[in-house]
KELOKOL-86819 format. One record per residue (C-alpha): x, y, z. Coordinates in Angstrom, 1 decimal. Example, Ala and Ser with C-alpha at 12.3 -4.5 7.8 and 13.67 -1.06 7.14 Angstrom:
2
[site [12.3 -4.5 7.8]]
[site [13.7 -1.1 7.1]]
% end
This chain:
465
[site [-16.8 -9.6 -21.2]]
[site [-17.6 -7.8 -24.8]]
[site [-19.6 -4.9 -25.0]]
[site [-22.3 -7.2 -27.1]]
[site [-23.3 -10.7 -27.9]]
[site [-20.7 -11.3 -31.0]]
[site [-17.9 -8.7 -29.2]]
[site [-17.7 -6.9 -33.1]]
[site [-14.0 -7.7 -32.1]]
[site [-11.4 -9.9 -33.6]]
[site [-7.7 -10.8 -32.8]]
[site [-5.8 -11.0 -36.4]]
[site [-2.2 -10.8 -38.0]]
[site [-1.0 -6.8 -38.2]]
[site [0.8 -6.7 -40.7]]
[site [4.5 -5.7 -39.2]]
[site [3.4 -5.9 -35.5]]
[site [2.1 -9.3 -34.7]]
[site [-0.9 -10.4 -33.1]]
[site [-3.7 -7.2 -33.4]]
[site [-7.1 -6.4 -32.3]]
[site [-9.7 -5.5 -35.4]]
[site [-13.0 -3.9 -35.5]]
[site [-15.7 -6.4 -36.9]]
[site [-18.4 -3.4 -36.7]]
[site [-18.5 0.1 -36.6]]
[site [-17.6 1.9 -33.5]]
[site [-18.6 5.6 -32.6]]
[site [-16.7 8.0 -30.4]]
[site [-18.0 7.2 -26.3]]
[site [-18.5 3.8 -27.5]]
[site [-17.7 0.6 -25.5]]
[site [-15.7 -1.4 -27.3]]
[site [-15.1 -4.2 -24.7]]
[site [-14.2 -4.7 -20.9]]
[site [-11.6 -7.2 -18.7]]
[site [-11.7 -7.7 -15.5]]
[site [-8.0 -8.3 -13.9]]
[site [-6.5 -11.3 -14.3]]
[site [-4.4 -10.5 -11.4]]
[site [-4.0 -6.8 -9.4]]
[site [-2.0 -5.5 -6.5]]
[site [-3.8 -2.6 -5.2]]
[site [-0.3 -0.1 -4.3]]
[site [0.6 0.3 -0.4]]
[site [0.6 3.7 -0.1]]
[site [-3.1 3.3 -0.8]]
[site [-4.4 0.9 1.8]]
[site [-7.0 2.5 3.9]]
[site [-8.4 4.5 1.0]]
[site [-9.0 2.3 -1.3]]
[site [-10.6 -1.7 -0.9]]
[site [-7.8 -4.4 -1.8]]
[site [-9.9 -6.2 -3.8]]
[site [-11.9 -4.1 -5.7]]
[site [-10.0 -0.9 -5.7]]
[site [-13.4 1.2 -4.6]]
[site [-13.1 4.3 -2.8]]
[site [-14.7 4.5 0.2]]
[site [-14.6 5.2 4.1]]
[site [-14.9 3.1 6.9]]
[site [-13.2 0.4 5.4]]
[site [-12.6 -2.6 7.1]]
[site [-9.1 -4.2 8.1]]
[site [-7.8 -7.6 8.2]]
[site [-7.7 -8.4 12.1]]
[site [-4.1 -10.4 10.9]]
[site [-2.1 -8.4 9.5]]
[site [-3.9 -5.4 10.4]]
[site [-2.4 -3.8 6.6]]
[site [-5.8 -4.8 4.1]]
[site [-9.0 -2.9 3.7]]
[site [-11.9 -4.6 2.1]]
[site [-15.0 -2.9 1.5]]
[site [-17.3 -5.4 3.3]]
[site [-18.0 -8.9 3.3]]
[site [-17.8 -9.4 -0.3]]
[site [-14.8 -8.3 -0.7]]
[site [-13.0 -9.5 2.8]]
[site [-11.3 -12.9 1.9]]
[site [-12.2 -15.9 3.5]]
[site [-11.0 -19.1 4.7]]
[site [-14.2 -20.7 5.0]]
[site [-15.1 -22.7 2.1]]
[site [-18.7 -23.3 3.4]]
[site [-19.3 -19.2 3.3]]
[site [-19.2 -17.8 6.4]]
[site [-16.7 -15.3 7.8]]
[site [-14.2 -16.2 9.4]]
[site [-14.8 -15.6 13.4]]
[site [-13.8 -11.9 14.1]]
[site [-11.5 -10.3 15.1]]
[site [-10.5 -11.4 11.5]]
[site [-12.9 -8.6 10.5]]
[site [-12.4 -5.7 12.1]]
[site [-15.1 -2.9 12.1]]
[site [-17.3 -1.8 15.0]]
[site [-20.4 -1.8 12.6]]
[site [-19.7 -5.0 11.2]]
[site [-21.1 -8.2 12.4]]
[site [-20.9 -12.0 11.3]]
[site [-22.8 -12.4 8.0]]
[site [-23.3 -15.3 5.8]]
[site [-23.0 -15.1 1.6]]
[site [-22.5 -17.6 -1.2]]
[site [-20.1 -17.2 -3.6]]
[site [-18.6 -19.4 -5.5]]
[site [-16.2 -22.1 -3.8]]
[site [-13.7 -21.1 -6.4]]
[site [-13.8 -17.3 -5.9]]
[site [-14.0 -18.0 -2.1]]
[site [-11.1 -19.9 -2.3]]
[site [-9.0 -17.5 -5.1]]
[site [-10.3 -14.8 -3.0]]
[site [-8.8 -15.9 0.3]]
[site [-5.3 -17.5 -1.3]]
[site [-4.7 -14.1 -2.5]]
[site [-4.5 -12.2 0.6]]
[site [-2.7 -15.2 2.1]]
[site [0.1 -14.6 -0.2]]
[site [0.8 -11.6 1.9]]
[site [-1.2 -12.1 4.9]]
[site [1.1 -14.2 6.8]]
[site [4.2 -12.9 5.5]]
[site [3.1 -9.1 6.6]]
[site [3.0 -10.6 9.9]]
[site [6.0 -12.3 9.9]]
[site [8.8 -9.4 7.8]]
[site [7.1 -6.8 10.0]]
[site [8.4 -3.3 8.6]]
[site [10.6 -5.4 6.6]]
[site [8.1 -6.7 4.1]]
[site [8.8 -4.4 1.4]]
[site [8.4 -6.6 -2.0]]
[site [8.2 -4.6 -5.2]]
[site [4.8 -4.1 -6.8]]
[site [6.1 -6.1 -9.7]]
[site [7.2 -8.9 -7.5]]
[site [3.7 -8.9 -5.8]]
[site [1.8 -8.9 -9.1]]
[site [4.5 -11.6 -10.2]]
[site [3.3 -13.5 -7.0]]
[site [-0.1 -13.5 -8.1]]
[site [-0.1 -14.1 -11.1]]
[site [1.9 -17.4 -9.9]]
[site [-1.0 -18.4 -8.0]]
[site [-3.8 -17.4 -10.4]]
[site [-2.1 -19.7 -12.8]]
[site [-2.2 -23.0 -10.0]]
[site [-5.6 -22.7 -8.3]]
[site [-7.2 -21.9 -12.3]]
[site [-5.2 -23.3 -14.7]]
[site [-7.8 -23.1 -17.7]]
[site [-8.9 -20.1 -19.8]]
[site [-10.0 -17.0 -17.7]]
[site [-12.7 -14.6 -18.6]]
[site [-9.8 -12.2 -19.4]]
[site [-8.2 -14.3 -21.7]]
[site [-11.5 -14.8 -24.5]]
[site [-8.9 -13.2 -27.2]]
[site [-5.2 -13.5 -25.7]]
[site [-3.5 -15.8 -23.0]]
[site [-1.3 -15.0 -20.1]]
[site [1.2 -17.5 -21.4]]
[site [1.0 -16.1 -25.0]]
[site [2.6 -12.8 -23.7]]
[site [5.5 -11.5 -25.5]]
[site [8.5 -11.4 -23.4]]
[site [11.1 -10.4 -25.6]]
[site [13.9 -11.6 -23.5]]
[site [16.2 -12.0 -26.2]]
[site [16.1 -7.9 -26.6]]
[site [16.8 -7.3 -22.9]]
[site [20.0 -5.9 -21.9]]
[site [22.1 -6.8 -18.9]]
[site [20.6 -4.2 -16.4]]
[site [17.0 -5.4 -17.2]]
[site [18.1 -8.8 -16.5]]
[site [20.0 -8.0 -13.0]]
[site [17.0 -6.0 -12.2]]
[site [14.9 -9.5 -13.2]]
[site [17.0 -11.3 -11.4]]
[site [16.8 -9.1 -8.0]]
[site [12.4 -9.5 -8.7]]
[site [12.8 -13.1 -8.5]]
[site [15.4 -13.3 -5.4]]
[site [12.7 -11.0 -3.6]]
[site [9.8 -13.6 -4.9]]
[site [11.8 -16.3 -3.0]]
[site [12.4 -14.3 0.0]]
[site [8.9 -13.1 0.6]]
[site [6.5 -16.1 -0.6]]
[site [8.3 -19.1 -0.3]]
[site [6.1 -20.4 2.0]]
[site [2.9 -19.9 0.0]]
[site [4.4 -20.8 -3.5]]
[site [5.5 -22.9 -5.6]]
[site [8.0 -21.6 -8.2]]
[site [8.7 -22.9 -11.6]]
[site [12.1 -23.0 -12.4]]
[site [14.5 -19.8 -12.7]]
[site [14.3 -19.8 -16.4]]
[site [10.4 -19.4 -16.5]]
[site [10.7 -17.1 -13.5]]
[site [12.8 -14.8 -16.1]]
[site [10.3 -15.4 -19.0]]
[site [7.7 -14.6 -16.7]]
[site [8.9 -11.1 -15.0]]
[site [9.7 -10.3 -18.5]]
[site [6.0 -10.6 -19.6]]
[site [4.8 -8.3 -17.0]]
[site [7.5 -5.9 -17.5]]
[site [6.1 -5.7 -20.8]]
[site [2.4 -6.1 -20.7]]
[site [1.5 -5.1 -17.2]]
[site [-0.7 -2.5 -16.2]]
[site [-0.7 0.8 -14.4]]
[site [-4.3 1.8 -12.6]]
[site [-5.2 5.5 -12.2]]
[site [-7.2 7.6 -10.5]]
[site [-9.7 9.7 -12.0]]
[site [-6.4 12.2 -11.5]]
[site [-4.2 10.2 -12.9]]
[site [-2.5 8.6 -9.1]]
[site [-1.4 5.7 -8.7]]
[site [-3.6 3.1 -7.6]]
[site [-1.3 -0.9 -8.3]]
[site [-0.9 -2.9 -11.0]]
[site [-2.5 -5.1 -12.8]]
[site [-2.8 -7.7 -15.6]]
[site [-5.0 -7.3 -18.7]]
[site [-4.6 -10.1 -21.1]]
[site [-7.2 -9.1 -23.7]]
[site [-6.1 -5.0 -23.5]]
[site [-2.4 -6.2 -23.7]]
[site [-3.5 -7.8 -27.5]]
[site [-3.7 -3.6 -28.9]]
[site [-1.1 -2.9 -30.5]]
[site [0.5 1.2 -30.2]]
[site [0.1 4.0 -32.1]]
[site [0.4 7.7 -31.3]]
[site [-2.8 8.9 -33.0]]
[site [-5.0 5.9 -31.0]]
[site [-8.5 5.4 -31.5]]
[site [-9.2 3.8 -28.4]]
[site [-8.7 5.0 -24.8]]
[site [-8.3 2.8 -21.7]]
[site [-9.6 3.5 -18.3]]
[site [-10.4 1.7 -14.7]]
[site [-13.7 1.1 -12.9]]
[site [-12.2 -0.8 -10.0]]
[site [-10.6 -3.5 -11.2]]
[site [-12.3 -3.7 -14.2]]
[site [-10.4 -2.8 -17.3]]
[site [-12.9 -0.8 -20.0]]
[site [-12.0 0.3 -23.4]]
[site [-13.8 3.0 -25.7]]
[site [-13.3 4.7 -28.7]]
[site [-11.9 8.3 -29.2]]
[site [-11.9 8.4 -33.0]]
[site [-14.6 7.2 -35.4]]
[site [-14.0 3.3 -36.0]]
[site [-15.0 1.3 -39.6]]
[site [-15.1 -2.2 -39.8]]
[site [-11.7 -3.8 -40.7]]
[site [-9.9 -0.9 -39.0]]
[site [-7.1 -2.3 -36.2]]
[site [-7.9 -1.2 -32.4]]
[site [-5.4 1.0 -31.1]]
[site [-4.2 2.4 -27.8]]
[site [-1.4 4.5 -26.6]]
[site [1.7 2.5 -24.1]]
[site [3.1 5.9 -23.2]]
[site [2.2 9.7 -22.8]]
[site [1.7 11.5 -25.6]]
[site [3.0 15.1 -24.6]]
[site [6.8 14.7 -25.8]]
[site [8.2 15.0 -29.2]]
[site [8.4 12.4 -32.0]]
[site [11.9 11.4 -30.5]]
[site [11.3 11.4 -27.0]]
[site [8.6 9.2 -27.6]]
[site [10.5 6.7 -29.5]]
[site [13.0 5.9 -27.6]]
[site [10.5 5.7 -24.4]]
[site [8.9 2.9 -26.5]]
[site [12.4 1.8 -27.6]]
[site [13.2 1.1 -23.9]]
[site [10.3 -0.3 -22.6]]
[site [8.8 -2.1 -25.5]]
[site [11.2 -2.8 -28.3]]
[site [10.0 -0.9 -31.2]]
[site [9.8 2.2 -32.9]]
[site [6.4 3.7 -33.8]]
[site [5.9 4.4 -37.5]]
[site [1.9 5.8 -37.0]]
[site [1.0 9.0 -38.9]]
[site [2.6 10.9 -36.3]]
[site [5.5 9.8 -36.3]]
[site [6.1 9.7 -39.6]]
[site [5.2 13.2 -40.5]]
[site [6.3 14.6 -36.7]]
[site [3.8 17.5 -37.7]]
[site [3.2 18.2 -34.0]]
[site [7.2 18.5 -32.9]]
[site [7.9 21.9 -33.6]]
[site [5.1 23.4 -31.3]]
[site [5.9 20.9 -28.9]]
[site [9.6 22.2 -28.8]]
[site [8.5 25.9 -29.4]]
[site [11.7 28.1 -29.3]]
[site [11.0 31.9 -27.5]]
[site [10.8 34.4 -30.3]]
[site [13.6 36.8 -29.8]]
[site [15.2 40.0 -31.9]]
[site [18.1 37.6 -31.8]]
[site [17.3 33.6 -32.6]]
[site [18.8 30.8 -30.5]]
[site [21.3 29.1 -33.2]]
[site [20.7 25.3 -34.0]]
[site [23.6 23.8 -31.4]]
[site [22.3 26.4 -28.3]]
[site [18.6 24.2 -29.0]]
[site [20.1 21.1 -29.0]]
[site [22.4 22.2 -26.2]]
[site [18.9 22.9 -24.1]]
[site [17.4 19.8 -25.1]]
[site [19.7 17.5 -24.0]]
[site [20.1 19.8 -20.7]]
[site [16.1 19.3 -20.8]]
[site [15.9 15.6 -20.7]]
[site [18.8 15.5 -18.2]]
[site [17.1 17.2 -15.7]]
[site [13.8 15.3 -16.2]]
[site [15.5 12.3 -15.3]]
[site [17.8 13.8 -12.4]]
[site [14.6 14.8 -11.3]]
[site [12.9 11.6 -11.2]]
[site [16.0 10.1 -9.3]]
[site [16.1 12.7 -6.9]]
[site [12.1 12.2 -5.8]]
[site [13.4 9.8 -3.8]]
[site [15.8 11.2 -1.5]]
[site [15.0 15.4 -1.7]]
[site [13.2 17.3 0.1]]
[site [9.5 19.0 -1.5]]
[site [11.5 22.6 -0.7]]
[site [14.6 21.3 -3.0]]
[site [12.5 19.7 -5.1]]
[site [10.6 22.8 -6.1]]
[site [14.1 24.7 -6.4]]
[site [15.3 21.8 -9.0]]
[site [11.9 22.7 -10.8]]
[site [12.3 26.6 -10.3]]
[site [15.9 26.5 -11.8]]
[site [15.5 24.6 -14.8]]
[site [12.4 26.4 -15.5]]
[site [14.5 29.7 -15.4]]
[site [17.3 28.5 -17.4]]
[site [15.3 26.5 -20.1]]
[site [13.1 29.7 -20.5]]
[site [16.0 31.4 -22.1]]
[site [15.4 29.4 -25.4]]
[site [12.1 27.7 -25.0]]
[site [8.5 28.8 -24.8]]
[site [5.8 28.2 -21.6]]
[site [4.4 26.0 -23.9]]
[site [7.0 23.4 -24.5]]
[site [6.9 20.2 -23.5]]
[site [9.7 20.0 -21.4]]
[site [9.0 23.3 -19.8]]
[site [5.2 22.3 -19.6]]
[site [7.1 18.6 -17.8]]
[site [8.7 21.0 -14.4]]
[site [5.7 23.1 -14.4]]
[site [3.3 19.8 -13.6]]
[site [6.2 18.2 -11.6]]
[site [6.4 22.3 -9.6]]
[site [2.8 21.8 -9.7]]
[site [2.9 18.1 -7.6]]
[site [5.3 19.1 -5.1]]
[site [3.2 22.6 -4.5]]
[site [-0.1 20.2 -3.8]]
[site [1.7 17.6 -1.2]]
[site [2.9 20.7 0.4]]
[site [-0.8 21.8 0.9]]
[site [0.6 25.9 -1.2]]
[site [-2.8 25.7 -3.3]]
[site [-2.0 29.3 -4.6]]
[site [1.3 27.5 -6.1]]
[site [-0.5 24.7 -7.4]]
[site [-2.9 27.1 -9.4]]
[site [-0.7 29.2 -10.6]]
[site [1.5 26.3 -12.4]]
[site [-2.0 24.4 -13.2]]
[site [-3.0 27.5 -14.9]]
[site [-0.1 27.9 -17.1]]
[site [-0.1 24.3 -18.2]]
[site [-4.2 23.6 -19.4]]
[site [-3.8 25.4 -22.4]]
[site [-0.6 24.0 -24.4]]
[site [-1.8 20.4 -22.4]]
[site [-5.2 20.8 -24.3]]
[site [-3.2 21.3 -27.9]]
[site [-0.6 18.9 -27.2]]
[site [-2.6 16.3 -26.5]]
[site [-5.1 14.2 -28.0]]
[site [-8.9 15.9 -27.9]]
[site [-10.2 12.9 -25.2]]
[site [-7.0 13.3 -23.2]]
[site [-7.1 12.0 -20.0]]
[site [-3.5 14.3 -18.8]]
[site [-6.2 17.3 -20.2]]
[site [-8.9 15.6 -18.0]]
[site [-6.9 15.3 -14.8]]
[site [-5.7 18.5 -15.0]]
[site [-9.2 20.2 -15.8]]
[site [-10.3 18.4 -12.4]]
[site [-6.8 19.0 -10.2]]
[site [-7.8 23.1 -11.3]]
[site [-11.6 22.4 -10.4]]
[site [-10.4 21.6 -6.9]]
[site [-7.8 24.2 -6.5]]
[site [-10.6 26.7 -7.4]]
[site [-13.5 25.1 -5.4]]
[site [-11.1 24.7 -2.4]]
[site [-10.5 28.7 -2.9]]
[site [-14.0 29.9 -2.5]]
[site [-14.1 30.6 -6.8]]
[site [-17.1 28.6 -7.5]]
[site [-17.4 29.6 -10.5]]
[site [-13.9 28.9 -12.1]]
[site [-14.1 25.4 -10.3]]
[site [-17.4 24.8 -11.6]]
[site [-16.3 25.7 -15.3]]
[site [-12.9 23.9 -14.7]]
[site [-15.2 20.5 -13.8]]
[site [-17.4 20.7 -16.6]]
[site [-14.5 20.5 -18.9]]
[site [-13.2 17.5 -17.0]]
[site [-16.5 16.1 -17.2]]
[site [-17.2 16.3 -20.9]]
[site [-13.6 14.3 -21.9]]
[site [-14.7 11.7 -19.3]]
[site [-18.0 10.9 -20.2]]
[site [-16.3 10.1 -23.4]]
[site [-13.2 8.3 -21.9]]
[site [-14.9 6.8 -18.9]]
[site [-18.5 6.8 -19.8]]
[site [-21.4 8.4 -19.1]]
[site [-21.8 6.4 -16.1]]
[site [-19.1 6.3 -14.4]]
[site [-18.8 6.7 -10.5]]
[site [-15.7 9.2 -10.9]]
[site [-18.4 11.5 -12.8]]
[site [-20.8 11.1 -10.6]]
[site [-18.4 12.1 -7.7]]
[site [-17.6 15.1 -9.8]]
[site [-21.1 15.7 -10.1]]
[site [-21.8 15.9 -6.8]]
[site [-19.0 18.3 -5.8]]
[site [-20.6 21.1 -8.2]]
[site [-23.5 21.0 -6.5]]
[site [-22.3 20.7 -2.8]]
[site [-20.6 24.0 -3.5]]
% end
């Protein structure tokens, strides 16, 4: 849905990128410039229990699927059901002491989208056991699959751009992303055969290769994980590095709002990647994932670059080939890092993030990027090990370069404004929490709105204290 009667939105040619999104009407900074709700969403495993699997609230006492004993659901609303003439479904299907049979209406549609969605992985849960273990790709694939059969007309997502009109520039993919393809769809055949119907293997490929491209992450109001998602209208913004829009997540609604001042005629943009890394860095992230190469102000100029790679002042200055040297070492360990999340320990993780922080410090700053990149991952491992002292301590050295690295209604700045406000709270310094939170609070009123229930939550753990 559009933020007003005539949307002050239009989908138009941009020049050198496609299809675009254009401002028909002013916009000011906080302003809603439209919302989507999910055209399909997997909410992530690990967050089952915390969080409902059909509108991604928060909340305790959740209720569990008496079938496969693995989905949460707020309440009756949200629980699928089989029944087409509204009722629950006889418990134990519903499992909560506090819950009883209750009637509701919805639509026969939603009743019945609602219910074939969970079956899609219902049944199968039951049957693979520990073994069900389908990527969250190939879930979202899976839905998507039967979103497009039980509604095959225009969606309320879809007012300005169409599933099926999704780029998936398969001609540009390179023989790893197609294996990888190729492994989705042999676990889309393994896990939902019997609740599917595929097209054939050639429009399997198109389609992986259009949510590879235009899929969705969903956050937390600290920037976690929550599952995936589909956005047709937000995937119709095109990039840029200086955006002036900002997308965040109430449930599963999708809402967009405006961090820079907007004039009519100007194009809608929004940022695919983080923003913290150097002109470079960012490329070739944008290379890989989504075939192109940003030519926005910022990367143009690459005005910001040099204090994002800040070299350490010394009597004697690190020579040209010693910076690239650490650079390269820099990105290597990022990534050996990210590979090694998998298999390491948190206590060797830390030590990876200790020792390149000690041997990059010998030409780099605290305040560049890739320094700044081990400090938050230091920072992570430090909170799942429960050393809050350790958490702070990296937290603390990171807000300050995060806040002029990044865009002014950041939500990395955001998130790590609240992760401090925690730390402090959770250490008996009220005062330093209740600072920390306030700054968190004033970029998401602008990113999030005024209204949202994060802020609210925020709110109320200020005055708690």
């Amino acid at each position: 849905m559009w933020a007003d009667g005539d949307g002050g939105l239009e989908r138009f040619c941009s020049p050198g990128k496609g299809r675009g999104l254009r401002a028909l009407r002013p916009f000011q900074v906080g302003d809603l410039l439209f919302s989507c709700p999910a055209y399909a969403c997997v909410l992530t495993v690990h967050e089952r229990g915390n969080h409902c699997e059909h509108c991604f609230a928060r909340k305790e006492g959740l209720s569990k699927c008496g079938r496969c004993k693995q989905a949460f659901y707020c309440n009756a609303e949200c629980q699928p059901s089989s029944a087409v003439e509204g009722y629950l479904p006889p418990l134990p299907y519903l499992v909560h002491p506090s819950q009883h049979l209750q009637k509701r209406k919805p639509t026969p549609v939603t009743l019945r989208e609602d219910w074939l969605m969970h079956k899609l992985e219902c049944s199968p849960m039951v049957v693979f056991g520990e073994n069900w273990n389908p990527s969250e790709t190939v879930r979202l694939t899976a839905r998507i699959l039967a979103k497009q059969k039980i509604h095959p007309e225009r969606t309320p997502s879809e007012k300005l751009l169409a599933v099926k009109e999704f780029e998936s520039h398969l001609d540009k993919l390179d023989s790893e992303k197609k294996d990888l393809i190729q492994s989705d769809i042999a676990a889309l055949h393994h896990f939902y055969s019997k609740h599917l119907e595929f097209p054939d293997t050639e429009s399997l490929v198109v389609l992986f290769a259009q949510v590879n491209c235009n899929g969705f992450t969903i956050e937390d109001e600290e920037l976690s994980h929550l599952g995936s998602a589909i956005f047709p209208d937000v995937a119709l913004m095109n990039h840029s590095c200086c955006p002036n829009v900002i997308v965040t997540y109430k449930g599963t609604l999708a809402e967009v709002r405006a961090v820079q001042e907007i004039s009519a005629g100007d194009e809608v943009f929004t940022s695919y990647i983080d923003l913290l890394y150097p002109t470079e860095d960012r490329n070739d992230r944008l290379q890989d994932s989504y075939f192109f190469t940003c030519e926005c102000r910022e990367c143009t100029t690459k005005d910001k670059d040099k204090a994002k790679v800040e070299i350490r002042k010394l009597t004697d200055p690190p020579k040209a080939e010693a910076i690239r040297d650490m650079v390269r070492y820099a990105r290597n360990v990022i990534e050996e890092f990210r590979k090694a999340k998998h298999y390491k320990s948190p206590s060797e993780l830390l030590e990876i993030c200790e020792l390149s922080q000690e041997k990059m410090s010998s030409v780099f700053e605290d305040s560049n990027v890739y320094m700044l990149h081990m400090m938050y991952q230091a920072m992570g491992v430090c909170l799942y090990m429960q050393d809050w002292e350790g958490a702070l301590r990296y937290g603390r050295k990171i807000i300050k370069p995060y806040s002029k690295h990044y865009p002014l209604y950041s939500l990395n700045v955001a998130s790590m404004w609240l992760k401090l406000g925690r730390l402090y709270m959770g250490l008996e310094n009220k005062a330093a929490g209740e600072k920390a939170l306030k700054k968190a609070i004033a970029i998401m009123e602008v990113a999030h709105g005024k209204d949202h229930p994060y802020i609210s939550e925020i709110r109320h753990e200020i005055e708690s204290h």
